[in-house]
BAGUSE-468813 format. One record per residue (C-alpha): x, y, z; residue number from 1; residue in one letter. Coordinates in Angstrom, 1 decimal. Example, Ala and Ser with C-alpha at 12.3 -4.5 7.8 and 13.67 -1.06 7.14 Angstrom:
// BAGUSE-468813
NODE / 12.3 / -4.5 / 7.8 / 1 / a
NODE / 13.7 / -1.1 / 7.1 / 2 / s
***
This chain:
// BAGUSE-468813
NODE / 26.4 / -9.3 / -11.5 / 1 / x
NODE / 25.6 / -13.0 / -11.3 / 2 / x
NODE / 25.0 / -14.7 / -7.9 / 3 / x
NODE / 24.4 / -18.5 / -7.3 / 4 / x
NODE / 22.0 / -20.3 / -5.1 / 5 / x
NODE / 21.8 / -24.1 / -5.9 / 6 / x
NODE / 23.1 / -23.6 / -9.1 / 7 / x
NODE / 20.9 / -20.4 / -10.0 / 8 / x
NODE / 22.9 / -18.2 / -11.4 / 9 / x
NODE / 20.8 / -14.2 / -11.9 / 10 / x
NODE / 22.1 / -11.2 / -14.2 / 11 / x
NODE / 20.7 / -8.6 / -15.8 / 12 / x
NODE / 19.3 / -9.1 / -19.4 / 13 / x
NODE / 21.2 / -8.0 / -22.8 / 14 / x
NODE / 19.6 / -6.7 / -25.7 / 15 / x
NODE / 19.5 / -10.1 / -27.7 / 16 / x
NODE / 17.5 / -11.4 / -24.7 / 17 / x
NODE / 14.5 / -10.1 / -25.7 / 18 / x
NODE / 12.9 / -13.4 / -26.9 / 19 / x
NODE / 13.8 / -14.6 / -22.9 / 20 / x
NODE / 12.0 / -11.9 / -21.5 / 21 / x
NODE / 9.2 / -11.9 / -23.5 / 22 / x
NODE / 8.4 / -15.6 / -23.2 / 23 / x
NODE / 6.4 / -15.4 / -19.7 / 24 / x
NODE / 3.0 / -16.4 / -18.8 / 25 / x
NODE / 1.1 / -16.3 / -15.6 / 26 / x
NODE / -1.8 / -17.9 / -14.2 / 27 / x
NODE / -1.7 / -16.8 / -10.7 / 28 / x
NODE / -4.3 / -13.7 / -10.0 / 29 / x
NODE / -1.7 / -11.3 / -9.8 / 30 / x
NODE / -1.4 / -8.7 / -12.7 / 31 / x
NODE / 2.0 / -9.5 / -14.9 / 32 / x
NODE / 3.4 / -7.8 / -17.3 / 33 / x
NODE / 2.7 / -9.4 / -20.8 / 34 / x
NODE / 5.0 / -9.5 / -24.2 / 35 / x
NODE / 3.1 / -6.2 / -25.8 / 36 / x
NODE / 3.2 / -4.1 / -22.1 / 37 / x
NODE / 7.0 / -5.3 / -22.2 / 38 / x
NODE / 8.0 / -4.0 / -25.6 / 39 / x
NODE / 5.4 / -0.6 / -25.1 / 40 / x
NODE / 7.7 / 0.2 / -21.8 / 41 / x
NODE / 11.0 / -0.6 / -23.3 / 42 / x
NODE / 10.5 / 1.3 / -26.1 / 43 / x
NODE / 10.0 / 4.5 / -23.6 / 44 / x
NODE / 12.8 / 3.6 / -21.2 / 45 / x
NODE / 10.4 / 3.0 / -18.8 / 46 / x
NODE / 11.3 / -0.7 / -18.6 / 47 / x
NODE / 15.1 / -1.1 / -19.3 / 48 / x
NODE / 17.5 / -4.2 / -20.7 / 49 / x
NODE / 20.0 / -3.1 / -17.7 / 50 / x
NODE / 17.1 / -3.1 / -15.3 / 51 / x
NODE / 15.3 / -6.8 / -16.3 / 52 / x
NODE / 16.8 / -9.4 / -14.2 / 53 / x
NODE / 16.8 / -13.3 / -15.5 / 54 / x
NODE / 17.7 / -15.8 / -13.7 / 55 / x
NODE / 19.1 / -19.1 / -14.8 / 56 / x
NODE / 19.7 / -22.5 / -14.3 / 57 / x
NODE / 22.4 / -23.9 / -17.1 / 58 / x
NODE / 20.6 / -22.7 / -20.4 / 59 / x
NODE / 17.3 / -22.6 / -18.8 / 60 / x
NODE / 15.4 / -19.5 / -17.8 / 61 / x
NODE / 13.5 / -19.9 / -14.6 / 62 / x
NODE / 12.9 / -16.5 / -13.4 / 63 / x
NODE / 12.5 / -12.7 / -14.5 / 64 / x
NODE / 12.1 / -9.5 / -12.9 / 65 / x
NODE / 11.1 / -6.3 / -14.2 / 66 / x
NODE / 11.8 / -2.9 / -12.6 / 67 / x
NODE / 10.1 / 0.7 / -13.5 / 68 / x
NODE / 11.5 / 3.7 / -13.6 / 69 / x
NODE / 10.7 / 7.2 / -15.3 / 70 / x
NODE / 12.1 / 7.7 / -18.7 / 71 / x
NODE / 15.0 / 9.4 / -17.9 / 72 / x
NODE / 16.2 / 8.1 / -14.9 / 73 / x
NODE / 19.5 / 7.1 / -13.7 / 74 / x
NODE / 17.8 / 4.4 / -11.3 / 75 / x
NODE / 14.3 / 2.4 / -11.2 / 76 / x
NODE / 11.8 / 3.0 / -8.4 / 77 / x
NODE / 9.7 / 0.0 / -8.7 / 78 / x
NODE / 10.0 / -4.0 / -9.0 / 79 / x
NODE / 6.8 / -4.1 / -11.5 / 80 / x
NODE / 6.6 / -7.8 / -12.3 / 81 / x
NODE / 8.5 / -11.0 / -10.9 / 82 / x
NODE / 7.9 / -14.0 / -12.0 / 83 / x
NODE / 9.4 / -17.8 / -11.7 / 84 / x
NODE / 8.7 / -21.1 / -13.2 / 85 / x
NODE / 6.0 / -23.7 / -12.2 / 86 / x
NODE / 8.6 / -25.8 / -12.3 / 87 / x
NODE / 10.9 / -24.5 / -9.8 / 88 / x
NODE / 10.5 / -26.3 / -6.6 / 89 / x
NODE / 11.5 / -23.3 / -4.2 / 90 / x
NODE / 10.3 / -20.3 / -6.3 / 91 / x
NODE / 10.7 / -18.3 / -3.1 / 92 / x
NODE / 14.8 / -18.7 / -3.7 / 93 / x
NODE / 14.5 / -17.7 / -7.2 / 94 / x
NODE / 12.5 / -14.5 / -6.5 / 95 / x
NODE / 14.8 / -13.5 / -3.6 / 96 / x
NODE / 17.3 / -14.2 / -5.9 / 97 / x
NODE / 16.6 / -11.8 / -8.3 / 98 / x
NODE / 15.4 / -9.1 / -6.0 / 99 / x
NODE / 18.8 / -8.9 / -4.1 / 100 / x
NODE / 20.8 / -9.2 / -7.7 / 101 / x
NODE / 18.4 / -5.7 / -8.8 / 102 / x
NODE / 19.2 / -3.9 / -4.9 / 103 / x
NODE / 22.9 / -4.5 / -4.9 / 104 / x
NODE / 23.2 / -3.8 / -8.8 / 105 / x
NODE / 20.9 / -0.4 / -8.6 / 106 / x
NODE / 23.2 / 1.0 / -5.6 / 107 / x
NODE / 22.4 / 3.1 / -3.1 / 108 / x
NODE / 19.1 / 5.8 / -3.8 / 109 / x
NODE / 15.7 / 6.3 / -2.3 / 110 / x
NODE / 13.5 / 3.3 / -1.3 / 111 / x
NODE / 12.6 / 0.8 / -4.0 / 112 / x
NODE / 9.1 / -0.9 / -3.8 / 113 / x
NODE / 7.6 / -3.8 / -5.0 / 114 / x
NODE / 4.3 / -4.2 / -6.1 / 115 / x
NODE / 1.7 / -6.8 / -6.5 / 116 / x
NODE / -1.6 / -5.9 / -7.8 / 117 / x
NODE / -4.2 / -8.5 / -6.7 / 118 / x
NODE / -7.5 / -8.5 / -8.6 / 119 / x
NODE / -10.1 / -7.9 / -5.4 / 120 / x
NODE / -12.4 / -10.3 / -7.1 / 121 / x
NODE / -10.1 / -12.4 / -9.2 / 122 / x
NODE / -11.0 / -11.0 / -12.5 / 123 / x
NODE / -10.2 / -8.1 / -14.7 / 124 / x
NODE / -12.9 / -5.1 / -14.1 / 125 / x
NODE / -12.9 / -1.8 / -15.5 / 126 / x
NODE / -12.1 / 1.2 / -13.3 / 127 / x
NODE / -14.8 / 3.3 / -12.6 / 128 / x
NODE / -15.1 / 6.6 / -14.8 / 129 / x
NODE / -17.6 / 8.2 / -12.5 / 130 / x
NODE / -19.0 / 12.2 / -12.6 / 131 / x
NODE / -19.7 / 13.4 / -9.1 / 132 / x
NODE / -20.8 / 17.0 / -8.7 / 133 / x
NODE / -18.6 / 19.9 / -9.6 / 134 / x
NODE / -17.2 / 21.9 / -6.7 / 135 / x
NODE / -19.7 / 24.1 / -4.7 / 136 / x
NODE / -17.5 / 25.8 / -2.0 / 137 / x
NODE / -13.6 / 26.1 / -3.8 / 138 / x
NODE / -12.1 / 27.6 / -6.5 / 139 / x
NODE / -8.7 / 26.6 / -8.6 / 140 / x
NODE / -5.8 / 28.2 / -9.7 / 141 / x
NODE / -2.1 / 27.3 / -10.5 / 142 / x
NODE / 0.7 / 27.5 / -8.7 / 143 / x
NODE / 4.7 / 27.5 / -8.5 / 144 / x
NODE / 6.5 / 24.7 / -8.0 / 145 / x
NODE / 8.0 / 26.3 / -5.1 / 146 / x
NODE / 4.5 / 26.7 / -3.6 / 147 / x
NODE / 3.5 / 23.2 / -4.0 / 148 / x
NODE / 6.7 / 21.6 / -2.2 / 149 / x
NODE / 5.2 / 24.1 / 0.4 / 150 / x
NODE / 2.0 / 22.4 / 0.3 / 151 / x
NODE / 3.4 / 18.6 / 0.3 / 152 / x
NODE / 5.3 / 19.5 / 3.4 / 153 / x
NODE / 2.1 / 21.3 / 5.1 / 154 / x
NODE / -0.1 / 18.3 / 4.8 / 155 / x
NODE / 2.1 / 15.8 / 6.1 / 156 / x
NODE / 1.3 / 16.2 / 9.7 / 157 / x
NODE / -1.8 / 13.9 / 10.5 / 158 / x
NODE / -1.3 / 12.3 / 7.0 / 159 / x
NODE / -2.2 / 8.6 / 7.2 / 160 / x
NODE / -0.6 / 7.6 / 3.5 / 161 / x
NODE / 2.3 / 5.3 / 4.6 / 162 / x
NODE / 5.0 / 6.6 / 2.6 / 163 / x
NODE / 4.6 / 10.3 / 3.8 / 164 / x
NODE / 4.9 / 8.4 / 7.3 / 165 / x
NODE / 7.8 / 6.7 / 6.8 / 166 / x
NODE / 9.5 / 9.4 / 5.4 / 167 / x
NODE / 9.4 / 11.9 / 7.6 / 168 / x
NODE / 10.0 / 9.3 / 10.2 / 169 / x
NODE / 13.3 / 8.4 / 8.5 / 170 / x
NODE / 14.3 / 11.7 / 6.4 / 171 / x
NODE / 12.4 / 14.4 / 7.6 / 172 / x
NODE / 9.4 / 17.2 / 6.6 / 173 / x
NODE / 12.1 / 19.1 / 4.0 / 174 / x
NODE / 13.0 / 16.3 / 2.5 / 175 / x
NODE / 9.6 / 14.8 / 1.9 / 176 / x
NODE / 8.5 / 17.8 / 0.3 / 177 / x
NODE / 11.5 / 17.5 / -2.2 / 178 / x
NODE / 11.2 / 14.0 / -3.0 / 179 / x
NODE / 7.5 / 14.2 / -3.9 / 180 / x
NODE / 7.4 / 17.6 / -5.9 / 181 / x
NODE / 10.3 / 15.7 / -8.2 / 182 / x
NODE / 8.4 / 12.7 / -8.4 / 183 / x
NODE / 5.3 / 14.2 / -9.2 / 184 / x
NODE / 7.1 / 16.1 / -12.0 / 185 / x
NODE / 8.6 / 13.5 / -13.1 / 186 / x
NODE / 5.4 / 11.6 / -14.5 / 187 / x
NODE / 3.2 / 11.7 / -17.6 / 188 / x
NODE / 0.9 / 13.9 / -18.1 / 189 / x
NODE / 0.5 / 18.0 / -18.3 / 190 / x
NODE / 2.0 / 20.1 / -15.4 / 191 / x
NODE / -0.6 / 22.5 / -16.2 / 192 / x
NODE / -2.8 / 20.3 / -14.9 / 193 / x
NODE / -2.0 / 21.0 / -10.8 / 194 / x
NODE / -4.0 / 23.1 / -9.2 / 195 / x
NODE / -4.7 / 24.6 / -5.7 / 196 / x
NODE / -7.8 / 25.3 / -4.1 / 197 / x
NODE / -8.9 / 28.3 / -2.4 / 198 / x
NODE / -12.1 / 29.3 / -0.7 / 199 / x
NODE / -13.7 / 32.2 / -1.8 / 200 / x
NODE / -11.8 / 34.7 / 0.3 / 201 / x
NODE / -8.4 / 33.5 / -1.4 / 202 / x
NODE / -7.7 / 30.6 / 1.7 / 203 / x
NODE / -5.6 / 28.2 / 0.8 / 204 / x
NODE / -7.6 / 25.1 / 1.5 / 205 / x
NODE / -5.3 / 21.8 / -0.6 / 206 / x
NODE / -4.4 / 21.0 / -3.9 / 207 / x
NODE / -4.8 / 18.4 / -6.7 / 208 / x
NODE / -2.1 / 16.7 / -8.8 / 209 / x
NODE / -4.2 / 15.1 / -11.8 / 210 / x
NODE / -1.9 / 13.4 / -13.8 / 211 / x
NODE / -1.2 / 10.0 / -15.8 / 212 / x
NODE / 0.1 / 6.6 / -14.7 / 213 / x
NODE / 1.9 / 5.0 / -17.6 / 214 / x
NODE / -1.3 / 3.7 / -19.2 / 215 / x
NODE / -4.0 / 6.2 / -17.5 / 216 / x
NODE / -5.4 / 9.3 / -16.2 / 217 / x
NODE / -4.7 / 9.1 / -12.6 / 218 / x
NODE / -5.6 / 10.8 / -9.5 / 219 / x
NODE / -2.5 / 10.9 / -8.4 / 220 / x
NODE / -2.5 / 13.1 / -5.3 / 221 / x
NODE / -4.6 / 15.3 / -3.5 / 222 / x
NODE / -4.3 / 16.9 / -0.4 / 223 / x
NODE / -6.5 / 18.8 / 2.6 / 224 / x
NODE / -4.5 / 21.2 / 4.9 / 225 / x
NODE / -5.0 / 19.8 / 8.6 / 226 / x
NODE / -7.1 / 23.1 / 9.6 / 227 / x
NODE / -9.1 / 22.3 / 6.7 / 228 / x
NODE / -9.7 / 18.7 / 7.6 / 229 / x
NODE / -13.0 / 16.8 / 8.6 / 230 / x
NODE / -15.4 / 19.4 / 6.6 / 231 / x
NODE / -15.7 / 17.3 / 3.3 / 232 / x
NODE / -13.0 / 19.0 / 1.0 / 233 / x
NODE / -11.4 / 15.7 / 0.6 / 234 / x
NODE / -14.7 / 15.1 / -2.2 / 235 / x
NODE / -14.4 / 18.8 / -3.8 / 236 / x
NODE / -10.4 / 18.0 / -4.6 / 237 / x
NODE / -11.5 / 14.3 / -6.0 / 238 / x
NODE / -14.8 / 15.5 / -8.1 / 239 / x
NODE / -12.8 / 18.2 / -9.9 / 240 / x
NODE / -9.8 / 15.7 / -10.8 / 241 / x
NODE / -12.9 / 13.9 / -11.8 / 242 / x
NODE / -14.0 / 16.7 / -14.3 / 243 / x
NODE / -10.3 / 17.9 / -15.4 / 244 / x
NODE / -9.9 / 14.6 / -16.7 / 245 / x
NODE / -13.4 / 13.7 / -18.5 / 246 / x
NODE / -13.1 / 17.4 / -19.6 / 247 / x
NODE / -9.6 / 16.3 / -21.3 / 248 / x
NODE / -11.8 / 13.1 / -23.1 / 249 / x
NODE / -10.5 / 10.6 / -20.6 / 250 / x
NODE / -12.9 / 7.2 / -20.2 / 251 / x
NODE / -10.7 / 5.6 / -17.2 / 252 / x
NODE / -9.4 / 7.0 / -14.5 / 253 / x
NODE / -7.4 / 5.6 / -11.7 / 254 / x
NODE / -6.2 / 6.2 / -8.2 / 255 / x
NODE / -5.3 / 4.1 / -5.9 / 256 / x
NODE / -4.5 / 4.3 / -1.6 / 257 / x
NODE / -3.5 / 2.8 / 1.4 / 258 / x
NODE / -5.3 / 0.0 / 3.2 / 259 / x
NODE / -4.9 / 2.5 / 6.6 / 260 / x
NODE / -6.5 / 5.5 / 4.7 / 261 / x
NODE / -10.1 / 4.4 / 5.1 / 262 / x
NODE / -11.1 / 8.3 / 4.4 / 263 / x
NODE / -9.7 / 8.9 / 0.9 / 264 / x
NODE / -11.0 / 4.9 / 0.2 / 265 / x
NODE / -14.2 / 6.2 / 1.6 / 266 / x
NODE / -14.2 / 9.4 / -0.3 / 267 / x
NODE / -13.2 / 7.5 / -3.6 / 268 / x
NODE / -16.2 / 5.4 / -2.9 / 269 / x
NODE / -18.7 / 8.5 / -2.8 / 270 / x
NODE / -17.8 / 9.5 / -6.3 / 271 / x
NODE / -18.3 / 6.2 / -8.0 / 272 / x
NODE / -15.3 / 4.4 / -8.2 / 273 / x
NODE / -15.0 / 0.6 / -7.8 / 274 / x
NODE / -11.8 / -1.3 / -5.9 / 275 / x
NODE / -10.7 / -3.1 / -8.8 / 276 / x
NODE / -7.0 / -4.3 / -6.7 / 277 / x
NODE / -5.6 / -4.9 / -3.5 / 278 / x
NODE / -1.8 / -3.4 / -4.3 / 279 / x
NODE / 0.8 / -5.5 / -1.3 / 280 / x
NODE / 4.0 / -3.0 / -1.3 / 281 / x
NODE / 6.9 / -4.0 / 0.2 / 282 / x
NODE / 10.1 / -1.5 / 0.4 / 283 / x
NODE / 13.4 / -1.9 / 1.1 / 284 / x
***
């Protein structure tokens, strides 16, 4: 696809572009991905030719966009990196540019975000790898898949994370449920790993999802049961993620929320970890 907007002309890359995608820099205090991330992620399909957008004018590169998706997907989920030239005296063009060349290119699919991950403090710190105290009141066990697309459509209601709100809004409970078990599945780390918690009577109080990102171990979801809510489970769920994952030999760990969930921020907060970035997502 190539579009043209004062002589910017925007298509995805080939293989023999490599050198043209690779030969970035940034200096703003956003995170970017660099030449060694780039060839890491293409070499595991998370980062594709076919999904890497450059944009042109004559010979001269003056913008690129990256998208993520999971290994084996027929579509990416994420805009991971954009970047334009210093040069370019209305980068805003170029980068709308290359963002509507990726959405009418990619088709139609679930929503497609795009990320920017701001340093809170404008310099690179560590993520926290702290050791809160071990569960007192809840045990763990595994679980089906079928019972935990039962569990992400039961703590939906109430739920203050903005893309559970948005779509049930727009899709419904059902399909919420459907789209986060597969997405869940779909990334890194051991399915063994999920758990759900129970009081000692067998109750069914939430469950964890400890997983990986692409470079870490991740708390990547938990979640309280509404009836369940307000009695400080939200920390029992987060301290044995916590565990699973130093347990496994892990030295970082990540996890990450919305802005509007001031109680799982606040409940991070209580077992030691440190807001590292401010993440700005915008969907489409």
């Amino acid at each position: 696809m190539t579009g043209d907007v004062s002589a910017l002309t925007v298509r995805p890359a080939r293989h023999d572009d490599q050198p043209t995608l690779e030969a970035w820099s940034s200096r703003e205090p956003v995170e970017w991905v660099d030449r060694a991330r780039l060839s890491a992620e293409l070499g595991t399909r998370n980062y594709r030719y076919e999904w890497s957008w450059i944009a042109e004018r004559g010979d001269r590169p003056v913008g690129r966009a990256l998208w993520w998706g999971s290994e084996n997907a027929e579509r990416p989920v994420t805009l991971d990196c954009l970047l334009v030239a210093e040069s370019e005296p209305r980068p805003d063009e170029v980068g709308a540019a290359l963002i509507r060349a990726g959405i009418a290119d990619f088709g139609a699919g679930p929503e497609l975000e795009f990320n920017v991950d701001v340093d809170v403090r404008w310099t690179q710190n560590p993520a926290a790898t702290p050791r809160p105290q071990r569960p007192r009141r809840l045990g763990f066990r595994p679980g089906t898949d079928d019972e935990f697309r039962t569990l992400f459509a039961a703590v939906a209601p109430g739920s203050l994370d903005a893309h559970t709100l948005a779509m049930v809004a727009e899709q419904g409970v059902d399909a919420l449920a459907d789209d986060d078990l597969q997405f869940y599945l779909s990334l890194p780390g051991s399915r063994d790993a999920w758990r759900i918690a129970t009081l000692a009577d067998g109750t069914t109080v939430g469950f964890t999802i400890a997983t990986r990102t692409a470079y870490d171990a991740s708390i990547s979801y938990l979640g309280v049961l509404p009836e369940h809510r307000g009695r400080g489970f939200v920390d029992e769920l987060l301290a044995q993620m916590v565990h699973l994952h130093h347990d496994d030999g892990e030295q970082r760990i990540v996890g990450t929320t919305d802005a509007a969930n001031a109680p799982m921020a606040a409940a991070f907060g209580r077992a030691g970890f440190e807001t590292t970035r401010v993440r700005i997502v915008h969907a489409r």
